[in-house]
N, C-alpha and C positions, 0 to 999 in steps of 0.2 A: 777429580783426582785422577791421575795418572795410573796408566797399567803400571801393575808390577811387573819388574823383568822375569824372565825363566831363571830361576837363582838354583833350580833345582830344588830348594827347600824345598819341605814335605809340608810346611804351612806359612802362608805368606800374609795373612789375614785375621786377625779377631775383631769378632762381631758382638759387641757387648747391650744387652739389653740393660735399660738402665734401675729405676723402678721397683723394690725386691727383688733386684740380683745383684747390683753394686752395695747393698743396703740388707738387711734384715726386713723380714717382712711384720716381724714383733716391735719394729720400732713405733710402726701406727700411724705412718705416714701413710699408708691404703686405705685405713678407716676414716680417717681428716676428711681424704678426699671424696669416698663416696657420699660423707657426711655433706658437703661444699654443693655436690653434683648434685643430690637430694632437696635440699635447699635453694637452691638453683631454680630446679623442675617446680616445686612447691612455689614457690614465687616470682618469678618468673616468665614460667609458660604455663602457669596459672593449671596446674593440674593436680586432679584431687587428691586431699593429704593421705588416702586409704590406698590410693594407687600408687603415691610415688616407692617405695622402697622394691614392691613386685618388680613396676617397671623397668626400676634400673636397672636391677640386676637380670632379669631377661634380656632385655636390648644389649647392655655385657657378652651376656651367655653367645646372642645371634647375630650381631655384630661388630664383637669385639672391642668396642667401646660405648658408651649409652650415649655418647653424645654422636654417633654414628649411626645408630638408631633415632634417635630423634628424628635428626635429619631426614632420614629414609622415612619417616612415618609422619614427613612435614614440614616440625615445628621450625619455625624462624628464627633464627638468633644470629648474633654475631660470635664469629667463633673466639675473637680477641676479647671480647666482654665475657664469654662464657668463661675461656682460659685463666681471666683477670678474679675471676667469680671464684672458680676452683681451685686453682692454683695459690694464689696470690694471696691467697690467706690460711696457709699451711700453717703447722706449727716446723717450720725448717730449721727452727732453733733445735729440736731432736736431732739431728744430723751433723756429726763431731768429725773434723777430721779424719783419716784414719791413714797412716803412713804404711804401715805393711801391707795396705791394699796398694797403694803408692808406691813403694819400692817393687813390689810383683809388678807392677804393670810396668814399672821403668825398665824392668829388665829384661821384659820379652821383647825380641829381635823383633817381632811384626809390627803391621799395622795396625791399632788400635782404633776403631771405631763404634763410636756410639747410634744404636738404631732403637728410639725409643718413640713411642706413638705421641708423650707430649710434645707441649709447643717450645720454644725455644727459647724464653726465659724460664719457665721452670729446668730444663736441662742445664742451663745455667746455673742456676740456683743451687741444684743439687750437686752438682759437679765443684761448685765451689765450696760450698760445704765441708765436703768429703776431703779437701783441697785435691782434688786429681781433675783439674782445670787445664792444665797443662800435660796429658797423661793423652790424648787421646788426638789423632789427628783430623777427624770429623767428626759432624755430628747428622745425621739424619734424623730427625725431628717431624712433627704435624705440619712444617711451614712446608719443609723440603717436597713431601708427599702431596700437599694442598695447598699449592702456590696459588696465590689470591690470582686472578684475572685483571690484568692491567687496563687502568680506562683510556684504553688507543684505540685510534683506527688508522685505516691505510686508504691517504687518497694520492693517487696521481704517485703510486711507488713510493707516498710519503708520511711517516705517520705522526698524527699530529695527535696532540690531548681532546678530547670530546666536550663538549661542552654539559654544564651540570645536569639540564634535565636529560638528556641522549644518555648519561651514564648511568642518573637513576633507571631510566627507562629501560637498558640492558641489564641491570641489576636483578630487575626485578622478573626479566624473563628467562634469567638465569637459573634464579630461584626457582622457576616453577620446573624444572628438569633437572639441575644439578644439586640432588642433594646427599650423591652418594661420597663418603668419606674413606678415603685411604688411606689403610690403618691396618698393622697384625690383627689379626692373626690369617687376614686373605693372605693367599700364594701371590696376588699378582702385586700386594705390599712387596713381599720380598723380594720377588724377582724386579723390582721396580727397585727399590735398595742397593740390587747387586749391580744393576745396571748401571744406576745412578753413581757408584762409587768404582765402578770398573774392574770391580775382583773376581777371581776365579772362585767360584763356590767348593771346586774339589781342593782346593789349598786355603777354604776359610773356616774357620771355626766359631759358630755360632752359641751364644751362651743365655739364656731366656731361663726365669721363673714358669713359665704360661706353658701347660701341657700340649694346649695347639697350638702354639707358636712354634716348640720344637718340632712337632709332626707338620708343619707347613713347611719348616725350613730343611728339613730331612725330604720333602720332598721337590725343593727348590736346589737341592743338588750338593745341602754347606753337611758339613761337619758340624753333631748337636753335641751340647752338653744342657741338663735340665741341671739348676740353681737350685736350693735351696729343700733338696730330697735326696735321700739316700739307699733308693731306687732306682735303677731304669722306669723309664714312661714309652710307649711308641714313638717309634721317630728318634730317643735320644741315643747318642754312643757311648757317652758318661752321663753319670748323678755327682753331684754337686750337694755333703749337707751342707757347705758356705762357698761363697768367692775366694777365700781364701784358703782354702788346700788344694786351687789349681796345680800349687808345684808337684803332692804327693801325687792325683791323680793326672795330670797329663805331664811328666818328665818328657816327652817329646818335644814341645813346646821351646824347650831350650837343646836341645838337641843336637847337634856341629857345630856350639858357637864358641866354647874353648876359651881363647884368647881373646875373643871379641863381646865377649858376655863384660866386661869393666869397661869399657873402651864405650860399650851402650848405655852403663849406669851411670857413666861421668857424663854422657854428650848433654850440647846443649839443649835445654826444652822448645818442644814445638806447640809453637800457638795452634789451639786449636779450631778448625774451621767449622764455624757452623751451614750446612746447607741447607738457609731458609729465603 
């Protein structure tokens, strides 16, 4: 994505977590999944059924994701098979349109982007769902953050495909050192985020359920709002109790657009990109 210009605007950027913040977190789509991830661990990587519910939720707790933890603590998987595991058998049929989430976001003057730690069909997924598919102009995703390693090499200035077993072979010496996952609630997720999408963090506003996600990105330099409390948390500027009374609590947001606020709800919709 392209710098924004100096437009002067006071915000040029929203950073939307996706997740129980575009979403209720009562809907139960967080319970599905740690149900999915559980089940997973339990058959899968064959780990005792007395230990899987501790573990996850610690590996959560210390790495932000349990499947980030695994990782870090070993276990082998493929991450599209695990994704396929978790995801992919959602109950997503929960998940109803919702047009006033859709008109708000049509009518804010910034950028819209999505920076969420799944992979990139579940963002899909959800986003069509909600119908606000067209509502956002990236997506930042597990693909984006955890780009697979392409099987090339470089001979003679020239890179050419590896042959099968050279790729196993690298694969697997990959494995034995790269198992660390990039993922919220680390600081260097975000600033890998901001980089990656080219935004000024003092003109972007970051909007996260996750008490650490908001104190990481308060201190990666954005504009917090915590979702889904009706509190301040460390780190946040606003509380949020839904997605939808961004209007009452950030009136800023639409701030000098006057004549230009109908002129943005009529334009025409932008496909959105996913960075995976």
């Amino acid at each position: 994505m392209e710098a924004v210009g100096d437009s002067g605007a006071k915000y040029e950027c929203l950073l939307f977590d996706m997740d129980d913040t575009l979403y209720p977190l009562s809907l139960g789509i967080n319970l599905a999944c740690r149900k999915n991830i559980e089940e997973y661990m339990l058959h899968h990587l064959q780990i005792e059924e007395t230990e899987v519910p501790r573990m996850c939720l610690e590996l959560y707790k210390e790495y932000g994701t349990t499947m980030a933890g695994l990782k870090a603590l070993g276990y082998e998987f493929d991450n599209d098979e695990f994704h396929a595991y978790v995801h992919g058998r959602l109950p997503y049929e929960l998940l109803k349109p919702d047009p006033l989430l859709r008109n708000l976001l049509l009518s804010m003057p910034q950028q819209k982007i999505i920076f969420t730690n799944a992979d990139e069909a579940h963002a899909a997924q959800v986003l069509s769902r909600l119908g606000l598919e067209d509502c956002f102009q990236d997506v930042i995703c597990f693909e984006t953050l955890n780009p697979p390693m392409e099987p090339v090499k470089c001979i003679n200035g020239t890179y050419e495909e590896e042959p099968q077993d050279a790729t196993e072979t690298r694969k697997n010496e990959e494995s034995s050192f790269k198992t660390k996952i990039l993922c919220k609630p680390s600081l260097e997720a975000i600033e890998a985020a901001i980089r990656i999408t080219n935004v000024d963090p003092k003109k972007t506003i970051f909007f996260d359920d996750s008490v650490r996600n908001i104190a990481n990105g308060k201190a990666a330099g954005l504009h917090t709002v915590i979702v889904g409390r009706s509190t301040l948390v460390p780190g946040a500027d606003h509380a949020l109790n839904s997605i939808h009374n961004i209007r009452e609590a950030l009136p800023e947001i639409w701030e000098d657009e006057g004549e230009h606020l109908e002129q943005i709800i009529q334009s025409p919709v932008v496909e959105t990109v996913v960075r995976a």
